[in-house]
DSSP file (Angstrom, degrees, kcal/mol; ACC not computed):
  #  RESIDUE AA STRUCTURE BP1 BP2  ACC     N-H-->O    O-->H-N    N-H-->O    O-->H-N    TCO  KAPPA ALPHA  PHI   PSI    X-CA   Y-CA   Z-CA
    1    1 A X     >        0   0    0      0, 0.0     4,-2.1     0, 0.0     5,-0.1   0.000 360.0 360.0 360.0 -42.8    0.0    0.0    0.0
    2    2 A X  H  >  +     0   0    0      1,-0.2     4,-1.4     2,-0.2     5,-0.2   0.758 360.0  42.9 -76.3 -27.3    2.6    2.0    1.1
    3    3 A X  H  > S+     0   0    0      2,-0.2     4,-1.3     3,-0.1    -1,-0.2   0.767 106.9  60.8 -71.4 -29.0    4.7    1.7   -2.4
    4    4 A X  H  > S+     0   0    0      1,-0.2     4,-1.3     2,-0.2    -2,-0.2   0.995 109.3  43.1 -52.9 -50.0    1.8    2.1   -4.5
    5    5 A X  H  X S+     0   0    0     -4,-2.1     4,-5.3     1,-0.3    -1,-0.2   0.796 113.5  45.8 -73.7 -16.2    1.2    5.6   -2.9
    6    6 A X  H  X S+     0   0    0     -4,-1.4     4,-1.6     1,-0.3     5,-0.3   0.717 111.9  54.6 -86.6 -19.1    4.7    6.9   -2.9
    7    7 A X  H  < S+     0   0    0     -4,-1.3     4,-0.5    -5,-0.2    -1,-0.3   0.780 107.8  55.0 -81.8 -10.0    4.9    5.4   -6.9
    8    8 A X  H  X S+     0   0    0     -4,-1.3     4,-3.4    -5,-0.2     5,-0.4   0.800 108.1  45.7 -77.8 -62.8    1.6    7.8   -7.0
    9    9 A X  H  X S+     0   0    0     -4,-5.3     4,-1.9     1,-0.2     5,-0.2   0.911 110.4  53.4 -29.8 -68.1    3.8   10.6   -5.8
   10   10 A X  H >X S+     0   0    0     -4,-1.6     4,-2.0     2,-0.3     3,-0.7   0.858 108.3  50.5 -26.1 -69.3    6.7    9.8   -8.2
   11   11 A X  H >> S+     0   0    0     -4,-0.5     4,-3.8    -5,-0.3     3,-0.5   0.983 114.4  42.5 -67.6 -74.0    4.4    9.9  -11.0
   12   12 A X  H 3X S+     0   0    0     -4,-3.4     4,-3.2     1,-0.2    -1,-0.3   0.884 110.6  53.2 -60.4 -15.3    3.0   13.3  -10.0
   13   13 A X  H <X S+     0   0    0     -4,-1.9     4,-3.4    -3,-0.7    -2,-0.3   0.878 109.3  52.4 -88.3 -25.8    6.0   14.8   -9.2
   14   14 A X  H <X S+     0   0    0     -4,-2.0     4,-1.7    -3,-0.5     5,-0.2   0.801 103.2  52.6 -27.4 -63.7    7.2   13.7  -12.5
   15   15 A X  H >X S+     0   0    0     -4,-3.8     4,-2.5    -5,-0.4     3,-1.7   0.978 109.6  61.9 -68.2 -63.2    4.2   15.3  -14.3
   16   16 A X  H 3< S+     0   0    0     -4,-3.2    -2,-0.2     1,-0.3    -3,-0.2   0.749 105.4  42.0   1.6 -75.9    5.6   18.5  -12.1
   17   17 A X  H 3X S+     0   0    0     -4,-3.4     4,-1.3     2,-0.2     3,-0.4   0.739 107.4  58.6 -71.0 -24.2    8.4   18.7  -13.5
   18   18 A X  H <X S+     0   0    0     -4,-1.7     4,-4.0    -3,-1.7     3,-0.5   0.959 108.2  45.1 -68.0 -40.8    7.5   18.1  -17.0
   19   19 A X  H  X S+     0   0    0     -4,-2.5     4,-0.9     1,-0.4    -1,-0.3   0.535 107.9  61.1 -83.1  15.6    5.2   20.9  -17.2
   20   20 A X  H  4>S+     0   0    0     -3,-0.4     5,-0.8    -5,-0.3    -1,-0.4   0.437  97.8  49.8 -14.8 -49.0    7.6   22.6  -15.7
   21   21 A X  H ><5S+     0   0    0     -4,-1.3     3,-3.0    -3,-0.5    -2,-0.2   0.920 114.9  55.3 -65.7 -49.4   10.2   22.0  -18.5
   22   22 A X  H 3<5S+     0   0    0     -4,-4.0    -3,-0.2     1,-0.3    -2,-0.2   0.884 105.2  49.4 -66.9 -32.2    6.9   23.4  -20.8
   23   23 A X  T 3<5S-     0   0    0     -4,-0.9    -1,-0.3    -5,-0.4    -2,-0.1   0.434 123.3-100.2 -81.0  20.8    6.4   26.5  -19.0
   24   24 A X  T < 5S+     0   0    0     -3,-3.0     2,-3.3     1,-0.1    -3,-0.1   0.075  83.1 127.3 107.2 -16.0   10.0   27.6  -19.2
   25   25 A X     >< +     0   0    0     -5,-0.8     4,-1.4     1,-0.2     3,-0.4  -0.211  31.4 167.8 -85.1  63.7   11.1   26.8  -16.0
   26   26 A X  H  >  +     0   0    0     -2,-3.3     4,-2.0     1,-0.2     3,-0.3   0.849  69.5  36.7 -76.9 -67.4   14.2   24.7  -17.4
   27   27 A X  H  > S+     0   0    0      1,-0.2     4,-1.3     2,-0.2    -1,-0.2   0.866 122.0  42.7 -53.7 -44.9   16.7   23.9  -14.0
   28   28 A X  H  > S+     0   0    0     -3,-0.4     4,-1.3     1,-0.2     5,-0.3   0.927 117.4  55.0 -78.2 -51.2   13.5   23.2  -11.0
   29   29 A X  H  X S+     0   0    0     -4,-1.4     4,-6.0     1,-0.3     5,-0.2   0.877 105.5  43.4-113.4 -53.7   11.9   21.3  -13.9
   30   30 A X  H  X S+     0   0    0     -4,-2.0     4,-3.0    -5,-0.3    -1,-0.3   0.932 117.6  49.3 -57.8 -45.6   14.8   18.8  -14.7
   31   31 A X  H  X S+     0   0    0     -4,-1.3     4,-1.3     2,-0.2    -2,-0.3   0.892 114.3  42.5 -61.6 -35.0   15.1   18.4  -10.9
   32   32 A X  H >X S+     0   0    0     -4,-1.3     4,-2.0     2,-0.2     3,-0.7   0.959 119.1  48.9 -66.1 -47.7   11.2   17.7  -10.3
   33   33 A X  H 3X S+     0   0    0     -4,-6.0     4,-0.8    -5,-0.3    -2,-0.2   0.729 113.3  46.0 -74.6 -30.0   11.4   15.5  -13.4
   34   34 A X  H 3X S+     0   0    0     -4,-3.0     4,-1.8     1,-0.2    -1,-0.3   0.821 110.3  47.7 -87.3 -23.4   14.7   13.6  -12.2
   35   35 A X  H <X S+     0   0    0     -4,-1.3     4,-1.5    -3,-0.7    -2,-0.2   0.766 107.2  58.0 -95.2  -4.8   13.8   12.7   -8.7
   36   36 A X  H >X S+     0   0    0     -4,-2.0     4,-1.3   -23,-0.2     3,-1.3   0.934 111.6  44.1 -28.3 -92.9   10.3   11.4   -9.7
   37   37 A X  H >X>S+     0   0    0     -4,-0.8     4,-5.1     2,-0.3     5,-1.2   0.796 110.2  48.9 -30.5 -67.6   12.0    9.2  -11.8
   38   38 A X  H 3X5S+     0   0    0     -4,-1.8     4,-2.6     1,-0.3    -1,-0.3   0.939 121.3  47.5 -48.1 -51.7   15.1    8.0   -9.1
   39   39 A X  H <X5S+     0   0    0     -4,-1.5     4,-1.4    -3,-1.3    -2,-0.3   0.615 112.0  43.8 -42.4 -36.2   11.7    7.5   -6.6
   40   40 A X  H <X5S+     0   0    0     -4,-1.3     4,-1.2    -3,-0.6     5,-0.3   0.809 120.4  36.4 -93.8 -43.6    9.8    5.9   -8.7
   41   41 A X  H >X5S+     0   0    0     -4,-5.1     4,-1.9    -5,-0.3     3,-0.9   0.907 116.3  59.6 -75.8 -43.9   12.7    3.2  -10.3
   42   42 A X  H 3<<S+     0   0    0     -4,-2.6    -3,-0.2    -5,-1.2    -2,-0.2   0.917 118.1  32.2 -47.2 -58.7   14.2    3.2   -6.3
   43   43 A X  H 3< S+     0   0    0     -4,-1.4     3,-0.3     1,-0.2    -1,-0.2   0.538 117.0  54.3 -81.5   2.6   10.6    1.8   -5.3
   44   44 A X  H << S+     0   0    0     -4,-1.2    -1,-0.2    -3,-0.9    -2,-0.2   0.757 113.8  37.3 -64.3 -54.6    9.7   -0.1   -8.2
   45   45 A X  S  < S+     0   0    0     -4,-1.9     2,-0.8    -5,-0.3    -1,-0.1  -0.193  83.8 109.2-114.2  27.2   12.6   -2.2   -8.4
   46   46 A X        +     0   0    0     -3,-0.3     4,-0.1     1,-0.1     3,-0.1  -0.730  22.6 137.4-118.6 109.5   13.4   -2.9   -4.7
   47   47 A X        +     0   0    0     -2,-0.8    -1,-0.1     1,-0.2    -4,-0.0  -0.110  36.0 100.2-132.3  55.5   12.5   -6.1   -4.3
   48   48 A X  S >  S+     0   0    0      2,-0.1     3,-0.6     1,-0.1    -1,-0.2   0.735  92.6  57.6 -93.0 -35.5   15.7   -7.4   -2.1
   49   49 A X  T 3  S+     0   0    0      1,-0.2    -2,-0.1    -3,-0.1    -1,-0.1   0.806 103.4  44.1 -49.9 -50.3   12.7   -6.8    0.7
   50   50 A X  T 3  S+     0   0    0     -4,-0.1    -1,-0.2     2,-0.1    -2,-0.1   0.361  83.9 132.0 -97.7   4.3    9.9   -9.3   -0.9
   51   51 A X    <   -     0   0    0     -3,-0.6     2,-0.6     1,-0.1    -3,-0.1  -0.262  68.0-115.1 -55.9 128.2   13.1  -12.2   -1.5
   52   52 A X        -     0   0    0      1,-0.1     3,-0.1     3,-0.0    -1,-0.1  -0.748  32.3-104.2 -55.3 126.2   11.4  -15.4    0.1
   53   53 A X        -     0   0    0     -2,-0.6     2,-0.3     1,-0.1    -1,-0.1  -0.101  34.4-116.4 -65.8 141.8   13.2  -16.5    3.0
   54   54 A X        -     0   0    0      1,-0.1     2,-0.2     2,-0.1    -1,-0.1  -0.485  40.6 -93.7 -89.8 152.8   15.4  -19.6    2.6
   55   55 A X        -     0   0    0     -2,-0.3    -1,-0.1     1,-0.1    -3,-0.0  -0.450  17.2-135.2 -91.5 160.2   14.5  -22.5    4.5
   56   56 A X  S    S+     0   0    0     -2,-0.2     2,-0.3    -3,-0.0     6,-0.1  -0.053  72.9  92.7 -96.8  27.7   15.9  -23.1    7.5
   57   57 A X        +     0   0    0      4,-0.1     2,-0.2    23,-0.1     3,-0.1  -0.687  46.8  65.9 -95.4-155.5   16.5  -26.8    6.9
   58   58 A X  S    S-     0   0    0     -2,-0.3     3,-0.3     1,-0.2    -2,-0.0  -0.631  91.5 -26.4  79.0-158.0   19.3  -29.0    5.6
   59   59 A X  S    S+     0   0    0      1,-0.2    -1,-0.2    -2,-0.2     0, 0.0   0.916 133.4  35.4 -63.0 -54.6   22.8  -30.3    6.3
   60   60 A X  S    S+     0   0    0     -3,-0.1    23,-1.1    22,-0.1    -1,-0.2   0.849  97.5  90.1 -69.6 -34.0   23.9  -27.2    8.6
   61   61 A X        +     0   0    0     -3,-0.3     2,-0.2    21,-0.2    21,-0.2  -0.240  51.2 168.2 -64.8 168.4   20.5  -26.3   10.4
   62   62 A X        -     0   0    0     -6,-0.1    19,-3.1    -5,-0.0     2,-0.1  -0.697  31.9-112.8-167.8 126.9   20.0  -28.1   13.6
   63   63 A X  E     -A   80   0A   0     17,-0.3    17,-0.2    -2,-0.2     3,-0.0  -0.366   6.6-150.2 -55.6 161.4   17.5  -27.6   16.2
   64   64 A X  E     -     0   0A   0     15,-1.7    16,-0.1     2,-0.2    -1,-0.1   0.625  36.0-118.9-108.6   0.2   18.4  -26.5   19.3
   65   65 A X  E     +     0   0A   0     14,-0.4    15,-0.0     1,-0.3    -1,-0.0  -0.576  70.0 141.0 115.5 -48.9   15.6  -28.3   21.2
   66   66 A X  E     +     0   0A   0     12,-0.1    13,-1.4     1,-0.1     2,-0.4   0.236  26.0 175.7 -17.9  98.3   14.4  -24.5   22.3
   67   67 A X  E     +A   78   0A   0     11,-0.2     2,-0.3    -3,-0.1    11,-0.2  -0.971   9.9 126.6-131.6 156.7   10.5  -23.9   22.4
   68   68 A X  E     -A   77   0A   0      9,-2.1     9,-2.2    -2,-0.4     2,-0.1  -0.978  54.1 -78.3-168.9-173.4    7.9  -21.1   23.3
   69   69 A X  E     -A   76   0A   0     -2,-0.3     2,-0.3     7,-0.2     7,-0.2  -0.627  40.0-133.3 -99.9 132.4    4.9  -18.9   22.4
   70   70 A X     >  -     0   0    0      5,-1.6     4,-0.8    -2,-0.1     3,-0.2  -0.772  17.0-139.9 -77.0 142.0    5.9  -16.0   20.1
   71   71 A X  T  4 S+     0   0    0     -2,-0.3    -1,-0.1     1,-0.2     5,-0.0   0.814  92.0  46.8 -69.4 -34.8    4.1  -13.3   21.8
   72   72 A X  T  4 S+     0   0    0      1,-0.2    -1,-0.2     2,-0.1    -3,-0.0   0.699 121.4  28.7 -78.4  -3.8    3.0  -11.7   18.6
   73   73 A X  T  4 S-     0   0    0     -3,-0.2    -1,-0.2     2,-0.2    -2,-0.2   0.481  94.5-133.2-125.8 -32.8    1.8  -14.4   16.6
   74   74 A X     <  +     0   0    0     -4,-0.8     2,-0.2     1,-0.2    -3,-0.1   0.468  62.5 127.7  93.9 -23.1    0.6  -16.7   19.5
   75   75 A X        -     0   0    0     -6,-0.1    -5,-1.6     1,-0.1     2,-0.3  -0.536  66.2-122.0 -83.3 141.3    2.2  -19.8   17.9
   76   76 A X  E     -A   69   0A   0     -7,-0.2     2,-0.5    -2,-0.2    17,-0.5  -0.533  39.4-177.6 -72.8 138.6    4.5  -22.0   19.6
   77   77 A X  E     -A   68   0A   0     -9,-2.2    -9,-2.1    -2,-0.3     2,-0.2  -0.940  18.2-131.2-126.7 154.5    7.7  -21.9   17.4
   78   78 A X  E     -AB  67  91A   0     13,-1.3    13,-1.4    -2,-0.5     2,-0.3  -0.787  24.2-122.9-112.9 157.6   11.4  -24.1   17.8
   79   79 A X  E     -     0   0A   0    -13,-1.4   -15,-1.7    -2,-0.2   -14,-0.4  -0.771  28.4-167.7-108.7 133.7   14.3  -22.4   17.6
   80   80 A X  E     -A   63   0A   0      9,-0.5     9,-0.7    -2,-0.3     2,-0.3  -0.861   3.2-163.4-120.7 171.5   16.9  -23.8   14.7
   81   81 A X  B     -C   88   0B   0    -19,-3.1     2,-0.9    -2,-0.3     7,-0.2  -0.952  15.7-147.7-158.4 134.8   20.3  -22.8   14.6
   82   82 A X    >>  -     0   0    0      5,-3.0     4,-1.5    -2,-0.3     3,-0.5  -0.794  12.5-156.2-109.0 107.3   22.9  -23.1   11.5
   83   83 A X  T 34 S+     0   0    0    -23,-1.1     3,-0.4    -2,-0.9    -1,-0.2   0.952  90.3  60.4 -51.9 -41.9   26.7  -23.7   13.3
   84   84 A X  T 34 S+     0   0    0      1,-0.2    -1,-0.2   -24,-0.2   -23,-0.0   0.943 123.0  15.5 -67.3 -29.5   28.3  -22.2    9.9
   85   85 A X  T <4 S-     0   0    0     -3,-0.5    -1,-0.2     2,-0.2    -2,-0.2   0.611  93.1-126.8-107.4  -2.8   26.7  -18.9   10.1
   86   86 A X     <  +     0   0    0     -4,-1.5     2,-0.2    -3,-0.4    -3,-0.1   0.409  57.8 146.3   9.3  35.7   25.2  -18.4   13.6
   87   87 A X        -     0   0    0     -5,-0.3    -5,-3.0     1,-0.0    -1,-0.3  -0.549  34.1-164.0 -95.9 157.7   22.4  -17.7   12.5
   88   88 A X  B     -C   81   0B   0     -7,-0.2     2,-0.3    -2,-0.2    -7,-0.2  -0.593   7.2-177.2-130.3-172.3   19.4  -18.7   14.3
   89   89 A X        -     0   0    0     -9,-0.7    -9,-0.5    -2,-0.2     2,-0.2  -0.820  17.2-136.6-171.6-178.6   15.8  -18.8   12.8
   90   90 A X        -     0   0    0     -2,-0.3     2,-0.5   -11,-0.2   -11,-0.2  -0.497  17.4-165.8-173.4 100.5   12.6  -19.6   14.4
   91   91 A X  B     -B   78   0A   0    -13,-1.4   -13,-1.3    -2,-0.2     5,-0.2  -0.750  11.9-124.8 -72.7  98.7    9.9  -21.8   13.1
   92   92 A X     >  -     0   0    0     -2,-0.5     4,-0.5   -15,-0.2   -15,-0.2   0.241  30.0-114.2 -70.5-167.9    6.2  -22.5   13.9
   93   93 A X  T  4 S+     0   0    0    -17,-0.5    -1,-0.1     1,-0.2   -16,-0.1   0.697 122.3  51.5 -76.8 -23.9    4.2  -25.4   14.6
   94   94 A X  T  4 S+     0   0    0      1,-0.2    -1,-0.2     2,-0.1   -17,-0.0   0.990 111.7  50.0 -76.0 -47.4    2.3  -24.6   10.9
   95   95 A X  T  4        0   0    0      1,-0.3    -1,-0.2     0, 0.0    -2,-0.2   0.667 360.0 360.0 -81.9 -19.7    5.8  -24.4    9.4
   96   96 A X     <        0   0    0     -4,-0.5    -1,-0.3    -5,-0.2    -2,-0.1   0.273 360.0 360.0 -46.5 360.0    7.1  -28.0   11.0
């Protein structure tokens, strides 16, 4: 929701600047017109965000026997933990 609106911004601020190049206004115009543009591709294209998460088995995961209620979700979840990375990861019952 929150990228649509700021790609709604983008967009107008875009239009801004163009008519802005058409009424003379040549430096402000180029500026409106370029950071639409950077705004618009910057939220468009960031999708490092929306990557599915890899799962937390195979050969390196391990549980660590660790369970408890997430507080936010309510679910009980187990704790896994990858020795190469220390990363640790934390799974529900739905996800078992």
């Amino acid at each position: 929701m929150l990228a649509r609106i700021v790609q709604l911004l983008a967009g107008a601020m875009m239009l801004f600047g163009a008519w802005l190049l058409f009424i003379g206004a040549g430096p402000a115009g180029v500026e409106a017109l370029l950071l639409g543009l950077v705004v618009l591709i910057a939220v468009r294209y960031e999708r490092w965000r929306d990557r599915p998460r890899r799962p937390s088995s195979g050969p390196h995961w391990q549980s660590t026997g660790e369970r408890f209620e997430d507080p936010g979700s309510g679910k009980t979840v187990e704790v896994h933990y990858n020795a190469h990375t220390g990363e640790r990861r934390y799974k529900s019952d739905d996800d078992v």
